[in-house]
CHARMM-style PDB file with segment names, atoms N, HN, CA, C and O in Angstrom:
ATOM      1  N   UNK     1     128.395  93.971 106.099  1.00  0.00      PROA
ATOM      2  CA  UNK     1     129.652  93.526 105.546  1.00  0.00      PROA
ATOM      3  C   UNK     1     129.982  92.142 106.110  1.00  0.00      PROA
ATOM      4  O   UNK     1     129.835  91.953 107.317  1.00  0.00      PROA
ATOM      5  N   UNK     2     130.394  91.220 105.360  1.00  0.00      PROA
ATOM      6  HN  UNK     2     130.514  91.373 104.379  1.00  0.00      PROA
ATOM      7  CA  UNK     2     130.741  89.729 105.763  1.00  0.00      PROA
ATOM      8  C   UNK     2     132.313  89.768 105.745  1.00  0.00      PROA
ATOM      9  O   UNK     2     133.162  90.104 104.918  1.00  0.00      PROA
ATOM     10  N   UNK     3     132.317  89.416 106.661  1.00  0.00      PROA
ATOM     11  HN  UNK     3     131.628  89.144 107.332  1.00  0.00      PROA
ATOM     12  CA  UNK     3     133.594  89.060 107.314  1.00  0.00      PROA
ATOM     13  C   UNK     3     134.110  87.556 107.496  1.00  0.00      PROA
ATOM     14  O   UNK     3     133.345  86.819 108.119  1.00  0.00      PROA
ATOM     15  N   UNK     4     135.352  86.987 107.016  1.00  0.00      PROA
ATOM     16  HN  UNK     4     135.973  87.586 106.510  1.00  0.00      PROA
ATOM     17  CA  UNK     4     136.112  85.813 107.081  1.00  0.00      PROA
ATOM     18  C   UNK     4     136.442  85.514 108.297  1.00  0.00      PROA
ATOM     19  O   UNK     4     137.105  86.432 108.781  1.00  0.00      PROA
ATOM     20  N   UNK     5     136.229  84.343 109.268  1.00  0.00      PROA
ATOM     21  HN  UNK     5     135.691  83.597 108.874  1.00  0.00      PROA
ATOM     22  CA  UNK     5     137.001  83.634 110.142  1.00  0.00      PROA
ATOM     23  C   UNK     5     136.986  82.208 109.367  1.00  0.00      PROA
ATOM     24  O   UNK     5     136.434  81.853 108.326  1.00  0.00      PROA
ATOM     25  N   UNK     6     138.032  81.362 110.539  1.00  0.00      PROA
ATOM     26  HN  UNK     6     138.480  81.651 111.385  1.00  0.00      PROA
ATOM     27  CA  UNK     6     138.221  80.623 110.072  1.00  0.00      PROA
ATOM     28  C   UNK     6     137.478  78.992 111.588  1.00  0.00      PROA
ATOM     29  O   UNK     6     137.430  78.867 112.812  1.00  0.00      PROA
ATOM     30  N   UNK     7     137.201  78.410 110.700  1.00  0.00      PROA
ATOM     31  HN  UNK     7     137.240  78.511 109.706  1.00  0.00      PROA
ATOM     32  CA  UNK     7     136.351  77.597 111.710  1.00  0.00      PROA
ATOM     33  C   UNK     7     137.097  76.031 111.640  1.00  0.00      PROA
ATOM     34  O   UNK     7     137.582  75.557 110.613  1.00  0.00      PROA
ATOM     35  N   UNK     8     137.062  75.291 113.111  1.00  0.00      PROA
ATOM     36  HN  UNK     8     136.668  75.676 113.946  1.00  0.00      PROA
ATOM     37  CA  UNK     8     137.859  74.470 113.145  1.00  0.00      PROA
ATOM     38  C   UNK     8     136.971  73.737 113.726  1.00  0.00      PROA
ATOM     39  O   UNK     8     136.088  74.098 114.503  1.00  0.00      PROA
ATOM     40  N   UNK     9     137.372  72.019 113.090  1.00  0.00      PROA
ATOM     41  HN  UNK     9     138.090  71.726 112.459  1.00  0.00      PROA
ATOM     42  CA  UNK     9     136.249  71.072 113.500  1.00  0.00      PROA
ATOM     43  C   UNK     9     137.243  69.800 114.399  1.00  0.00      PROA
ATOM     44  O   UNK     9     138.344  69.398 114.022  1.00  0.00      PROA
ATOM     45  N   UNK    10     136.660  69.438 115.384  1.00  0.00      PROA
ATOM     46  HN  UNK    10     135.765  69.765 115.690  1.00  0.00      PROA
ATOM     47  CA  UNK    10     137.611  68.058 115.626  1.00  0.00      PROA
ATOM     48  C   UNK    10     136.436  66.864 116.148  1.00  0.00      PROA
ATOM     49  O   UNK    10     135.523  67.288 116.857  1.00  0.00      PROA
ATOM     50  N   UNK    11     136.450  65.873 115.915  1.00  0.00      PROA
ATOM     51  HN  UNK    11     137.191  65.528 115.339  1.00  0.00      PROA
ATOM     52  CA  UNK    11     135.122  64.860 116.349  1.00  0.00      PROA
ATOM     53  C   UNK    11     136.280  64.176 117.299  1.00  0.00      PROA
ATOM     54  O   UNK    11     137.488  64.098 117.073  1.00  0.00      PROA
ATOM     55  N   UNK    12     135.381  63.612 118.659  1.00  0.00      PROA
ATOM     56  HN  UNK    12     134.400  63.675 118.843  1.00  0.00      PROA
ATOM     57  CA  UNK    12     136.030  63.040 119.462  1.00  0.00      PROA
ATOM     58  C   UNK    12     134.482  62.361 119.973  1.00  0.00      PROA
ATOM     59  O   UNK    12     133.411  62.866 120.309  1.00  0.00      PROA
ATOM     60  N   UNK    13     135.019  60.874 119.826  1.00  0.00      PROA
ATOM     61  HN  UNK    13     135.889  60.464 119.553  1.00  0.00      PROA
ATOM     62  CA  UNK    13     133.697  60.254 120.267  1.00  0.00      PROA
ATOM     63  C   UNK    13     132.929  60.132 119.208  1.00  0.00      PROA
ATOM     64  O   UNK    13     133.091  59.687 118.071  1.00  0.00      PROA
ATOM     65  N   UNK    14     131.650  60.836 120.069  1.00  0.00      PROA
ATOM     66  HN  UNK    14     131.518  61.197 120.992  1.00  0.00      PROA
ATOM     67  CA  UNK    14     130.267  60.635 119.124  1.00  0.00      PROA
ATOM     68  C   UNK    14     130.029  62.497 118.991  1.00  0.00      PROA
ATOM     69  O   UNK    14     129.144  62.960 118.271  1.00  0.00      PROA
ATOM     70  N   UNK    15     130.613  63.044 119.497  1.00  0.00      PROA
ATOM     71  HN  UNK    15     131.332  62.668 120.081  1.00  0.00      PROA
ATOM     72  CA  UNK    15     130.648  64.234 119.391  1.00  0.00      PROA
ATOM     73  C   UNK    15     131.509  65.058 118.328  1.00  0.00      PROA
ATOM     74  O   UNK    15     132.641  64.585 118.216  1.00  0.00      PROA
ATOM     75  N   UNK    16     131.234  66.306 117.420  1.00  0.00      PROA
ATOM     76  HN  UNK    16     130.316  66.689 117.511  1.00  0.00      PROA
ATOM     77  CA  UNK    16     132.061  67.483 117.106  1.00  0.00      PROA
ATOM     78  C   UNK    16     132.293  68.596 117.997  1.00  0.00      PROA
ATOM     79  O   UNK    16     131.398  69.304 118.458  1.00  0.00      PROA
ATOM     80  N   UNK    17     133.387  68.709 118.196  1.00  0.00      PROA
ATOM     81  HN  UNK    17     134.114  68.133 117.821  1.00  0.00      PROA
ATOM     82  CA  UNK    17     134.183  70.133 118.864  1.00  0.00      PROA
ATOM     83  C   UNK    17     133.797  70.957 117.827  1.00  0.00      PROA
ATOM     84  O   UNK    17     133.368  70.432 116.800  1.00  0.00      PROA
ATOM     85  N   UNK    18     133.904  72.614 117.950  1.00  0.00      PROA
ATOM     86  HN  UNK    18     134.252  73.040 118.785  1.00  0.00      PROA
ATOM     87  CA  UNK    18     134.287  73.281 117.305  1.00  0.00      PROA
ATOM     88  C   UNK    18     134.590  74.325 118.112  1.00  0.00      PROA
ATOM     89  O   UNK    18     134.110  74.440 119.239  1.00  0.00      PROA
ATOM     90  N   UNK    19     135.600  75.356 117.467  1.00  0.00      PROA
ATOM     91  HN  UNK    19     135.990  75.264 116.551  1.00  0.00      PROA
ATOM     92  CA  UNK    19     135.719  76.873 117.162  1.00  0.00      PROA
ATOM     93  C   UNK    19     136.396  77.602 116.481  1.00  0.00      PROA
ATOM     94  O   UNK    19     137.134  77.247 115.562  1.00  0.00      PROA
ATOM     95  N   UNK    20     136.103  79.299 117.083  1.00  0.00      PROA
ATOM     96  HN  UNK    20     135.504  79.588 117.829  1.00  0.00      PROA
ATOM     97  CA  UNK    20     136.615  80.060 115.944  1.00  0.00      PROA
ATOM     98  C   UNK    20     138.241  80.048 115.843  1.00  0.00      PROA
ATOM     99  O   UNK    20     138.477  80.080 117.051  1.00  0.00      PROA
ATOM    100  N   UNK    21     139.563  80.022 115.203  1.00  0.00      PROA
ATOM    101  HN  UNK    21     139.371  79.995 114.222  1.00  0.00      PROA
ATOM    102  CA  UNK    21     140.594  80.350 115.144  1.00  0.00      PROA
ATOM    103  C   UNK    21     141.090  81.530 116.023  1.00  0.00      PROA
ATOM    104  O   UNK    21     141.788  81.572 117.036  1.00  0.00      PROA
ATOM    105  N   UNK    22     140.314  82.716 115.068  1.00  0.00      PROA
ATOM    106  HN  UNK    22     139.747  82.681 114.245  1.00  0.00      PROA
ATOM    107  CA  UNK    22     141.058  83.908 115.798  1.00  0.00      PROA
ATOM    108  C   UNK    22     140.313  84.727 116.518  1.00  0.00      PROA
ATOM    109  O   UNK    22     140.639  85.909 116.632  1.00  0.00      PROA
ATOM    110  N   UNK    23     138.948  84.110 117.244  1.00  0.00      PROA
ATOM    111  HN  UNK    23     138.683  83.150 117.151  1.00  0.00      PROA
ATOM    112  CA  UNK    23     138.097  84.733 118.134  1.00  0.00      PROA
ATOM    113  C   UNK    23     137.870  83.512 119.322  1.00  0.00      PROA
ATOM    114  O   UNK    23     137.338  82.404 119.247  1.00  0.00      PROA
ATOM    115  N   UNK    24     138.623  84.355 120.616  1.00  0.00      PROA
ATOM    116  HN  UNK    24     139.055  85.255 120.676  1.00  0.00      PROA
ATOM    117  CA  UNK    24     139.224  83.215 121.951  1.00  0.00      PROA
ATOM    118  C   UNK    24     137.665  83.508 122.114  1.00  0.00      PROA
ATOM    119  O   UNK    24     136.966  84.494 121.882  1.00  0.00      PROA
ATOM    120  N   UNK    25     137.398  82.111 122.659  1.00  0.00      PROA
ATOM    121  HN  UNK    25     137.966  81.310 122.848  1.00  0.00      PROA
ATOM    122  CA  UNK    25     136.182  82.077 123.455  1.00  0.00      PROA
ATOM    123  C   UNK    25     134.907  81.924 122.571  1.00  0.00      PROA
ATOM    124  O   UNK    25     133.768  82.181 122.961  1.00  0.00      PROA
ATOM    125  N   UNK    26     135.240  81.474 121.337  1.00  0.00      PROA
ATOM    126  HN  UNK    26     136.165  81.265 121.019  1.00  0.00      PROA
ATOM    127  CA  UNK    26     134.300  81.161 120.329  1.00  0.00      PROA
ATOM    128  C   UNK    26     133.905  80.010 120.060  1.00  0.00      PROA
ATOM    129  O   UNK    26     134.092  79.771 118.867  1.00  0.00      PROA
ATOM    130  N   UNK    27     133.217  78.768 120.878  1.00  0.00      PROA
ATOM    131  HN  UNK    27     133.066  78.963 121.847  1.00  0.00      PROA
ATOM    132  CA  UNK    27     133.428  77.292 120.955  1.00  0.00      PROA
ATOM    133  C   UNK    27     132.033  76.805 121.000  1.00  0.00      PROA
ATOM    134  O   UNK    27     131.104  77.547 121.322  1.00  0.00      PROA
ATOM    135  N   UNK    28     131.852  75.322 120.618  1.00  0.00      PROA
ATOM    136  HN  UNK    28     132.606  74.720 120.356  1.00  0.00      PROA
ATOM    137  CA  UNK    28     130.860  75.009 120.823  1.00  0.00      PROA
ATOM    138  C   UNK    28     131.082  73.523 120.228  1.00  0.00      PROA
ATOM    139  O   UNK    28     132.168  73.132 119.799  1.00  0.00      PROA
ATOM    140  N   UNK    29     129.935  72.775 120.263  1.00  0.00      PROA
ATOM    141  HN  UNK    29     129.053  73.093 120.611  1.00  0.00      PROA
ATOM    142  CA  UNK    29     129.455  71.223 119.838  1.00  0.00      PROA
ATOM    143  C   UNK    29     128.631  71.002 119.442  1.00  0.00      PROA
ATOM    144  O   UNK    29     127.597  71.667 119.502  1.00  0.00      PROA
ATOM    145  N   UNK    30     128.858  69.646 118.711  1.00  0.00      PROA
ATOM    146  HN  UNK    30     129.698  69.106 118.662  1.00  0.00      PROA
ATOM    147  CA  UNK    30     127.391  69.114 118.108  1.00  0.00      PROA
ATOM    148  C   UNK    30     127.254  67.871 117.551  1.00  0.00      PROA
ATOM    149  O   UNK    30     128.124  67.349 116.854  1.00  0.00      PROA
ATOM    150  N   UNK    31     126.162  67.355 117.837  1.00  0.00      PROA
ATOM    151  HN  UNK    31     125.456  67.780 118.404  1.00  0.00      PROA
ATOM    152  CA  UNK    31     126.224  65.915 117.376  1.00  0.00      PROA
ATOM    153  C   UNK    31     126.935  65.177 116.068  1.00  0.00      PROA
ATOM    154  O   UNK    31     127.556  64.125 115.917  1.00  0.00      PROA
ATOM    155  N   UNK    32     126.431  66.523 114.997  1.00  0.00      PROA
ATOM    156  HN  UNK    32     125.926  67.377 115.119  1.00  0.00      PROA
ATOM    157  CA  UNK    32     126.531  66.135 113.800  1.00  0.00      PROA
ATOM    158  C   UNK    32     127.701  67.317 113.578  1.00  0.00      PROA
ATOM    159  O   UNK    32     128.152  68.125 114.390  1.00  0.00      PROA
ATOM    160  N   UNK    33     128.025  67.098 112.127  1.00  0.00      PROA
ATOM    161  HN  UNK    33     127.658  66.442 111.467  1.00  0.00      PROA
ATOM    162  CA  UNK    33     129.070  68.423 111.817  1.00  0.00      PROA
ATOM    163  C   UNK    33     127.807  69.520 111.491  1.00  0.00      PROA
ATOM    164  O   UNK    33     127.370  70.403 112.228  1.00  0.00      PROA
ATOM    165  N   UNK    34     127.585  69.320 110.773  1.00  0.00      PROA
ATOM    166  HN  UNK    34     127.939  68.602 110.174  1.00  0.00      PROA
ATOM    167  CA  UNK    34     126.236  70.471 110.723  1.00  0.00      PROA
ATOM    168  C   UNK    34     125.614  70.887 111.728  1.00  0.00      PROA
ATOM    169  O   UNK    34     125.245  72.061 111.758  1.00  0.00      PROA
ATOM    170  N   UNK    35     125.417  70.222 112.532  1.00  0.00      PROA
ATOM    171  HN  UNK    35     125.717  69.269 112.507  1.00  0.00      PROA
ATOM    172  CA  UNK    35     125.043  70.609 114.011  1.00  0.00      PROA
ATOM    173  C   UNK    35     126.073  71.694 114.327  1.00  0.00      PROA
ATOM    174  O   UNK    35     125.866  72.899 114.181  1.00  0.00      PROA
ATOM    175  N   UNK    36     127.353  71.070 114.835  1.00  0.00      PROA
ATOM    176  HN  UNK    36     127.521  70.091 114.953  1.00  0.00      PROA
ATOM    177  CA  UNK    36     128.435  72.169 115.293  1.00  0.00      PROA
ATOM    178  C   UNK    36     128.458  73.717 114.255  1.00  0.00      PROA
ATOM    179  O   UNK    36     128.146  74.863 114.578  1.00  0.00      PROA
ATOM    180  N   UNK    37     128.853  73.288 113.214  1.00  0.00      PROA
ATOM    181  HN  UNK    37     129.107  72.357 112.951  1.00  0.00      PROA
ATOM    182  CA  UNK    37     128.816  74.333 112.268  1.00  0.00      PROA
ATOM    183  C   UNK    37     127.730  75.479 112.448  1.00  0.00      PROA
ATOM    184  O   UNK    37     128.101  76.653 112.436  1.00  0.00      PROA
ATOM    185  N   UNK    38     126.273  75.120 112.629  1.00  0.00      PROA
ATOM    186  HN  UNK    38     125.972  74.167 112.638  1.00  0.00      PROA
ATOM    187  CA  UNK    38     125.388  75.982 112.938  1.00  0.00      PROA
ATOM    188  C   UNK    38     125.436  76.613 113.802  1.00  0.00      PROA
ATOM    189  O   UNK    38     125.301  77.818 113.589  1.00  0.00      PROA
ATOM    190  N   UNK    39     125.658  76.136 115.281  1.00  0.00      PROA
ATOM    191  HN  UNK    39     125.767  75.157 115.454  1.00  0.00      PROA
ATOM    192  CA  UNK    39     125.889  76.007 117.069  1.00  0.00      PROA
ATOM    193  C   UNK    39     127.114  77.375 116.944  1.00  0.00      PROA
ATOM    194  O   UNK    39     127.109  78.356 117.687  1.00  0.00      PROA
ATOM    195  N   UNK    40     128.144  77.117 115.779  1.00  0.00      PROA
ATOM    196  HN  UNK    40     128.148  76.319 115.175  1.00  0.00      PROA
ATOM    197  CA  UNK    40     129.519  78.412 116.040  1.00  0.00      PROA
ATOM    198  C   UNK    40     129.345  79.272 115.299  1.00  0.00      PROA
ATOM    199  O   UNK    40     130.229  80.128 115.273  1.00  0.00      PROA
ATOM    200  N   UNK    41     128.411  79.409 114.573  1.00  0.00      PROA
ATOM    201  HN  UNK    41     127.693  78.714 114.594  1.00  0.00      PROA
ATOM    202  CA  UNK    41     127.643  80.674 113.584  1.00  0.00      PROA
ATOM    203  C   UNK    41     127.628  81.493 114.780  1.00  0.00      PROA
ATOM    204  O   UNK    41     128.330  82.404 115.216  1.00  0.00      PROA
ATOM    205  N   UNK    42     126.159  80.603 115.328  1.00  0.00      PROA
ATOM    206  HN  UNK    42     125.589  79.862 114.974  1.00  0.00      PROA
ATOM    207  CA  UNK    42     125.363  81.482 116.410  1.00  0.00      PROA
ATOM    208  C   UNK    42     126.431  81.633 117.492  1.00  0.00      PROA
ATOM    209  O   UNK    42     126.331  82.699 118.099  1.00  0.00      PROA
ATOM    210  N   UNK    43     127.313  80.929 117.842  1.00  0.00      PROA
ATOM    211  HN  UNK    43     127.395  80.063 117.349  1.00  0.00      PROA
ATOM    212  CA  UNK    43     128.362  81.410 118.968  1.00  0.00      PROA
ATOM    213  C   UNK    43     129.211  82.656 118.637  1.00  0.00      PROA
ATOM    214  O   UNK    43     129.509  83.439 119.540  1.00  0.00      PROA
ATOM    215  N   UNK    44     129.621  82.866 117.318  1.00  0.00      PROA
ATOM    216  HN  UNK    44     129.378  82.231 116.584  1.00  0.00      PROA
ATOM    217  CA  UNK    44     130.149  83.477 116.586  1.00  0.00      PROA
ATOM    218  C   UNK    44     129.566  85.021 116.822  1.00  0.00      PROA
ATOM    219  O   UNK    44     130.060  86.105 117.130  1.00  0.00      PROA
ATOM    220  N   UNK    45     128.197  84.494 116.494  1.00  0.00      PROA
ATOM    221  HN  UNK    45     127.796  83.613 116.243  1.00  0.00      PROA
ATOM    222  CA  UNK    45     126.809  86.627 116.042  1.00  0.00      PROA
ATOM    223  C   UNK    45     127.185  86.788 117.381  1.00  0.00      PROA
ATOM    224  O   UNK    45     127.930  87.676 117.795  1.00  0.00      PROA
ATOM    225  N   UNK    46     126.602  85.824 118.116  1.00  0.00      PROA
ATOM    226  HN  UNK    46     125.996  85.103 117.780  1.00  0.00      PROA
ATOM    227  CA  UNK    46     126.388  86.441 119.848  1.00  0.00      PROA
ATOM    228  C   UNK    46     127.808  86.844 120.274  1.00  0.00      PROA
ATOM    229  O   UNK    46     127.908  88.069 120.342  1.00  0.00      PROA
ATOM    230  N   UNK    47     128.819  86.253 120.547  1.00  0.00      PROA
ATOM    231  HN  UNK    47     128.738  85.258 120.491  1.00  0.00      PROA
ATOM    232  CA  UNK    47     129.700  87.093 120.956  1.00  0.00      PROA
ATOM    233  C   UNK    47     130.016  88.238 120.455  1.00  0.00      PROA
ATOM    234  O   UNK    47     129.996  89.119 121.313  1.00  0.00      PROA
ATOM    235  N   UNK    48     130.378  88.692 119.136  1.00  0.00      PROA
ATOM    236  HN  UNK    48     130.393  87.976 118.439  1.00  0.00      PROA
ATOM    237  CA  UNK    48     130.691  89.473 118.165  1.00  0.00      PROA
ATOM    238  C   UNK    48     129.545  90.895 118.828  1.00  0.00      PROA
ATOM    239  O   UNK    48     130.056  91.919 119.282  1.00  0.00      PROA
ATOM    240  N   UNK    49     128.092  90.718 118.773  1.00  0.00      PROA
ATOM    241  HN  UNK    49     127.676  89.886 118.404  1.00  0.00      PROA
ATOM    242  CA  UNK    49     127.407  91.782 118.980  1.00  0.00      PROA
ATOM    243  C   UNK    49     127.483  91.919 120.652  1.00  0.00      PROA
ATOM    244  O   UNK    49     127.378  93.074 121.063  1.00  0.00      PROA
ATOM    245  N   UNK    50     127.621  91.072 121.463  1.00  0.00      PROA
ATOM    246  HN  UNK    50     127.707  90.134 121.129  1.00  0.00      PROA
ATOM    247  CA  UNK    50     127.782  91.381 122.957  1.00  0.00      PROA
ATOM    248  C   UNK    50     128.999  92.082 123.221  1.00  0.00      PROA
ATOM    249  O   UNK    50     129.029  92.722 124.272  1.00  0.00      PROA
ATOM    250  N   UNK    51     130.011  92.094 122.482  1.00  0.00      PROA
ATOM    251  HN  UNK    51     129.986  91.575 121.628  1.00  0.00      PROA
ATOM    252  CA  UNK    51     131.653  92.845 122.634  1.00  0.00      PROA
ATOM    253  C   UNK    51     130.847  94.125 122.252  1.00  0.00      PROA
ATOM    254  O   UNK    51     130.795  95.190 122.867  1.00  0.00      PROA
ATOM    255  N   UNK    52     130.369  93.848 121.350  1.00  0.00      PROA
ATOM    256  HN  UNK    52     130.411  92.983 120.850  1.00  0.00      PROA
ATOM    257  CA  UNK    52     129.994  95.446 120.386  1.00  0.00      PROA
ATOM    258  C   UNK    52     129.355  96.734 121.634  1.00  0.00      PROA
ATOM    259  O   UNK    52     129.718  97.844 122.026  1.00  0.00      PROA
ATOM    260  N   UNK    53     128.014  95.598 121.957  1.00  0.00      PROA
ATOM    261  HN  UNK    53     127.719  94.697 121.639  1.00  0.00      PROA
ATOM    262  CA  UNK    53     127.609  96.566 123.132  1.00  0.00      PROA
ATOM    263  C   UNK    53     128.040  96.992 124.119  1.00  0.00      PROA
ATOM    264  O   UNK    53     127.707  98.075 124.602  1.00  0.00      PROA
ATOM    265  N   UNK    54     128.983  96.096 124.665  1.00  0.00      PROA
ATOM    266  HN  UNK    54     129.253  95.217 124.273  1.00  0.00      PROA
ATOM    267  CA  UNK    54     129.823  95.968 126.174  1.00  0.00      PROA
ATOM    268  C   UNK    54     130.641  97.031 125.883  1.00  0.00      PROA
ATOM    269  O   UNK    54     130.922  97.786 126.814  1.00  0.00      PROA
ATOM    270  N   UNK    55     131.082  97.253 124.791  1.00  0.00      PROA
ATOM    271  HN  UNK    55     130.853  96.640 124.035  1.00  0.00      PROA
ATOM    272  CA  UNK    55     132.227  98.094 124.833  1.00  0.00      PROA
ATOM    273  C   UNK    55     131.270 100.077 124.168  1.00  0.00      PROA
ATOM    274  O   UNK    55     131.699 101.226 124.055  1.00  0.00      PROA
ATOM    275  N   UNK    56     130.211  99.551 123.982  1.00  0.00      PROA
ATOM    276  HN  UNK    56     129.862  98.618 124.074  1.00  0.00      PROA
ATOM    277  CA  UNK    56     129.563 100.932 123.576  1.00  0.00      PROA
ATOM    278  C   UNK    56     129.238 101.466 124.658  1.00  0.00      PROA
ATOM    279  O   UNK    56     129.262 102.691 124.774  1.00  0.00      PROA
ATOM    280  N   UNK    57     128.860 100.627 125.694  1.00  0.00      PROA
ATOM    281  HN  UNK    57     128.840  99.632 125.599  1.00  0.00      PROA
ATOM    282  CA  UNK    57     127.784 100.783 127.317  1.00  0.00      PROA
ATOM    283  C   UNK    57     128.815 101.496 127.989  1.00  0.00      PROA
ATOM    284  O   UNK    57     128.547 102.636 128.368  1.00  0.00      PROA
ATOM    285  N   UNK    58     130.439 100.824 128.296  1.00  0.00      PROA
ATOM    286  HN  UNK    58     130.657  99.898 127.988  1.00  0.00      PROA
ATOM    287  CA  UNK    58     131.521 101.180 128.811  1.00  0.00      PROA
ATOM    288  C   UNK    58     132.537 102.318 128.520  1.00  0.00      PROA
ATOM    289  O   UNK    58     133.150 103.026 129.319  1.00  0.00      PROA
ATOM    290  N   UNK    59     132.554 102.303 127.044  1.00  0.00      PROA
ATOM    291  HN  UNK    59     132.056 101.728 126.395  1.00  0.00      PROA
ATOM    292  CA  UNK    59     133.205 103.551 126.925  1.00  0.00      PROA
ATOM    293  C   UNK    59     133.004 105.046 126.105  1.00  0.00      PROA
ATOM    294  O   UNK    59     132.706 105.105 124.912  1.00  0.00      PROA
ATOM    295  N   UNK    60     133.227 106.246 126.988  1.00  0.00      PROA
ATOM    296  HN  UNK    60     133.469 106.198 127.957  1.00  0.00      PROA
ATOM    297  CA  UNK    60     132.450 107.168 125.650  1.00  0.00      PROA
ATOM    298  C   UNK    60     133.784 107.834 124.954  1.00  0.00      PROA
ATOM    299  O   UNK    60     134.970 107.770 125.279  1.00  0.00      PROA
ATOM    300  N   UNK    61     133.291 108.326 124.150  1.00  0.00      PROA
ATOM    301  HN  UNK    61     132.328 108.378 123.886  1.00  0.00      PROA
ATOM    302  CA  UNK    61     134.557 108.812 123.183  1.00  0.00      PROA
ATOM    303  C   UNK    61     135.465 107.957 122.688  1.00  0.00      PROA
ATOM    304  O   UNK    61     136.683 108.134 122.646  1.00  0.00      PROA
ATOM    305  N   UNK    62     135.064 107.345 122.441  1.00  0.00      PROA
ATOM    306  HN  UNK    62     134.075 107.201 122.474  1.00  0.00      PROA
ATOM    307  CA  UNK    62     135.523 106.382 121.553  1.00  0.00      PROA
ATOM    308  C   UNK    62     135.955 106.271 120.269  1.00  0.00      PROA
ATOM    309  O   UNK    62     135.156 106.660 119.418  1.00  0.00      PROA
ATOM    310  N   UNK    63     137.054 105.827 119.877  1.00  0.00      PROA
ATOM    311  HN  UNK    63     137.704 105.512 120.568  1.00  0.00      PROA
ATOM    312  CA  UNK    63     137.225 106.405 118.116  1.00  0.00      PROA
ATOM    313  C   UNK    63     137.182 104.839 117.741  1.00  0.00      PROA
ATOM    314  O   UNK    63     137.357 104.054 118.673  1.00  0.00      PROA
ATOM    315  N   UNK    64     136.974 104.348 116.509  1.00  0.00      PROA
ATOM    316  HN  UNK    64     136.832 104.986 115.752  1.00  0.00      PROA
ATOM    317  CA  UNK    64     136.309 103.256 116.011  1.00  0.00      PROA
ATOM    318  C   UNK    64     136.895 103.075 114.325  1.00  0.00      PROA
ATOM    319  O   UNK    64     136.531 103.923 113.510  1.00  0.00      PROA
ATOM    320  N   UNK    65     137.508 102.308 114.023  1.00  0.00      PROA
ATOM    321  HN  UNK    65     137.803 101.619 114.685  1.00  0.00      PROA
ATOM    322  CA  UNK    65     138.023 102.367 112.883  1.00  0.00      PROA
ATOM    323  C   UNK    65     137.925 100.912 112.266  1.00  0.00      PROA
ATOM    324  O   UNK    65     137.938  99.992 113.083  1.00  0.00      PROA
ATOM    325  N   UNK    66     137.825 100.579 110.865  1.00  0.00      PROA
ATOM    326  HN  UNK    66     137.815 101.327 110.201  1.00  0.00      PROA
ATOM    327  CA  UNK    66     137.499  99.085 110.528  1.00  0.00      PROA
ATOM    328  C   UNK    66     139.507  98.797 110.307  1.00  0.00      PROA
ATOM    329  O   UNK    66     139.882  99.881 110.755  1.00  0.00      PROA
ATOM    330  N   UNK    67     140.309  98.336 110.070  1.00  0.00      PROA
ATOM    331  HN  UNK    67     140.004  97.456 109.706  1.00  0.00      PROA
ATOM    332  CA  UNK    67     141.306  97.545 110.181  1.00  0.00      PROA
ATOM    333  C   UNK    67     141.267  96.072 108.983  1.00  0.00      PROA
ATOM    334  O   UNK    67     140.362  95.264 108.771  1.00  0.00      PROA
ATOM    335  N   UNK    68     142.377  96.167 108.505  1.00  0.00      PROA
ATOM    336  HN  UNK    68     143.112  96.822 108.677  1.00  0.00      PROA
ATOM    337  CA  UNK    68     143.119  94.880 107.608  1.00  0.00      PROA
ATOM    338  C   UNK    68     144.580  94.639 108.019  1.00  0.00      PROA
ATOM    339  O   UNK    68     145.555  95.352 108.256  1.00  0.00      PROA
ATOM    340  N   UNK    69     144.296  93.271 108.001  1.00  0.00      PROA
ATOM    341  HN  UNK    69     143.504  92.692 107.809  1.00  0.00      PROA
ATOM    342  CA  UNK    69     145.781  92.593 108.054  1.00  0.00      PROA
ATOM    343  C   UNK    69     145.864  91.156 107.074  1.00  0.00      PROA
ATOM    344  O   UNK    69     145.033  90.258 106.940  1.00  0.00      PROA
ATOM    345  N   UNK    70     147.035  91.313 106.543  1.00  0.00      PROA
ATOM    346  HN  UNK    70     147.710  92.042 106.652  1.00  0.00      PROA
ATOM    347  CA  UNK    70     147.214  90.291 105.670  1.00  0.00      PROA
ATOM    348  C   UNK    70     148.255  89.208 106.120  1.00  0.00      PROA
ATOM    349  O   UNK    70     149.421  89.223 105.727  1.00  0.00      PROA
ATOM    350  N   UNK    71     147.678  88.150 107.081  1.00  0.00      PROA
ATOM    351  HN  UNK    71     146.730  88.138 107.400  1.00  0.00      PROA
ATOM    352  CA  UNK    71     148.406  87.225 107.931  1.00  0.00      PROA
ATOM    353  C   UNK    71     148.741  85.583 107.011  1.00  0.00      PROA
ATOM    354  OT1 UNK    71     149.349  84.673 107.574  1.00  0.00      PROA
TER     355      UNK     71
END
């Protein structure tokens, strides 16, 4: 299932900033915008599946539900 964030670009210098909006700790750079853009994909999978596990490893019984909000 594909899921919407929202991705934010700022160039400073010779450099692009980026990250995710509503996922803290989702950041990265890149020379080019395409550069960055690619760089917060992959910042994006990797965090997303490391929460996933961290929180499978840590807790049992767990109830798990998918969630909508219309912000």
């Amino acid at each position: 299932m594909k899921k919407q964030f929202t991705a934010v670009y700022k160039k400073t210098g010779k450099w692009y900033s980026a990250w995710v909006e509503e996922v803290p700790g989702v950041n990265t750079q890149g020379k080019t915008l395409k550069e960055a853009r690619e760089n917060l994909i992959d910042a994006l999978k990797i965090t997303i599946e490391t929460n996933r596990l961290l929180t499978s490893r840590a807790n049992k019984g767990l109830v798990r539900e998918e969630i909508a909000v219309s912000v």
